[in-house]
C-alpha positions as CSV (number, residue, x, y, z in Angstrom):
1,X,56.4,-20.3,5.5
2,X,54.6,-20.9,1.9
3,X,56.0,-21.4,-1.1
4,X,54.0,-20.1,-4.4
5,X,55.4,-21.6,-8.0
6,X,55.4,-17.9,-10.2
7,X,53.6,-19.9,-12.9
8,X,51.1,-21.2,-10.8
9,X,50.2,-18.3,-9.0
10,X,46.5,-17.5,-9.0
11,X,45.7,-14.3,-7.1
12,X,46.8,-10.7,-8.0
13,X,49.8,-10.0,-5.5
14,X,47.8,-7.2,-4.0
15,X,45.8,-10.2,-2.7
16,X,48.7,-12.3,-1.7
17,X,49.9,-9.3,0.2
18,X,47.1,-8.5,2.0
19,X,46.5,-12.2,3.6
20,X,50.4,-12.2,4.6
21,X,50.0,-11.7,8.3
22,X,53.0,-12.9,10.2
23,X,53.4,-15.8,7.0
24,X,56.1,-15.4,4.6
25,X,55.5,-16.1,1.3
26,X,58.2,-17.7,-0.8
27,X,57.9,-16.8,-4.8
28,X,59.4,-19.3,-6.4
29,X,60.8,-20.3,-10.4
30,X,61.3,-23.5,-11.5
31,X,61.6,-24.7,-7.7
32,X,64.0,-22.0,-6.8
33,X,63.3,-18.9,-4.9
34,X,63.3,-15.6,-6.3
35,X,61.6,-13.5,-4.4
36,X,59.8,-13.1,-0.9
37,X,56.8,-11.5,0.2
38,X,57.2,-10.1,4.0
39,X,55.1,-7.9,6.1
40,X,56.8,-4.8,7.0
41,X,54.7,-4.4,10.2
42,X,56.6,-5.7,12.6
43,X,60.0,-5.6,10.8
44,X,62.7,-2.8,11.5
45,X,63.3,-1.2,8.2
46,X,67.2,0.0,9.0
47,X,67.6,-4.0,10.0
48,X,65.8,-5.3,7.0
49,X,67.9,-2.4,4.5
50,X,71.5,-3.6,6.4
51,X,70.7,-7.3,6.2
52,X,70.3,-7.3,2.2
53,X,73.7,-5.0,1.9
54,X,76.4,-6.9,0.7
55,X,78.8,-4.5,1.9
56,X,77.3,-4.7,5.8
57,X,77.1,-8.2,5.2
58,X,80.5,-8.9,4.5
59,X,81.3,-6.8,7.3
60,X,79.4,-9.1,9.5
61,X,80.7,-12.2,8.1
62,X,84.6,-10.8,8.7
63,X,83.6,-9.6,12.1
64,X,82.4,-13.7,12.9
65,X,85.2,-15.2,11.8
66,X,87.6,-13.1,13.6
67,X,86.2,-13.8,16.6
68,X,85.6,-17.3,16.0
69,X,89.5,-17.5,15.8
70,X,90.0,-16.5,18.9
71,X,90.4,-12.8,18.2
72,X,88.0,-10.7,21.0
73,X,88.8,-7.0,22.6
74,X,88.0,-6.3,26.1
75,X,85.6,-3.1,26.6
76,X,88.4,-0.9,27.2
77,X,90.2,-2.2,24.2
78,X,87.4,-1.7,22.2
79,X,86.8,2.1,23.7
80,X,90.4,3.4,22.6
81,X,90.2,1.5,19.5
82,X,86.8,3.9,19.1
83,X,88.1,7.1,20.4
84,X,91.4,7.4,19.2
């Protein structure tokens, strides 16, 4: 991963973009990240669109935590939980 300060950028981002590759390129302010430059080539867009939802995410996060409590359904649970 690289990290580019905004003010000390050099190239056009067209240029940054095109010499990506697998790299990611952090964008960063004042030391802190603001943005990200990411191929898309090898990335599943539905995955990339969920994973910067806040709603899905806190879905995710609640789902975690209830099973790191303790709290797990068999399949068969889960099925008439689904179904019904």
């Amino acid at each position: 991963m690289k990290a580019i300060e905004i003010s000390e950028a050099s190239e056009p981002l067209s240029d940054y973009a095109r010499g990506l590759g697998e790299e990611i390129i952090v964008v960063t302010c004042n030391k802190k990240p603001i943005a990200a430059l990411v191929s898309l080539k090898k990335v599943d867009r539905e995955l990339l669109a969920l994973s910067t939802s806040p709603e899905f995410m806190e879905i995710i996060q609640a789902a975690r935590a209830e099973f790191q409590s303790g709290k797990r359904l068999s399949l068969e649970e889960m099925k008439q939980e689904v179904l019904e």
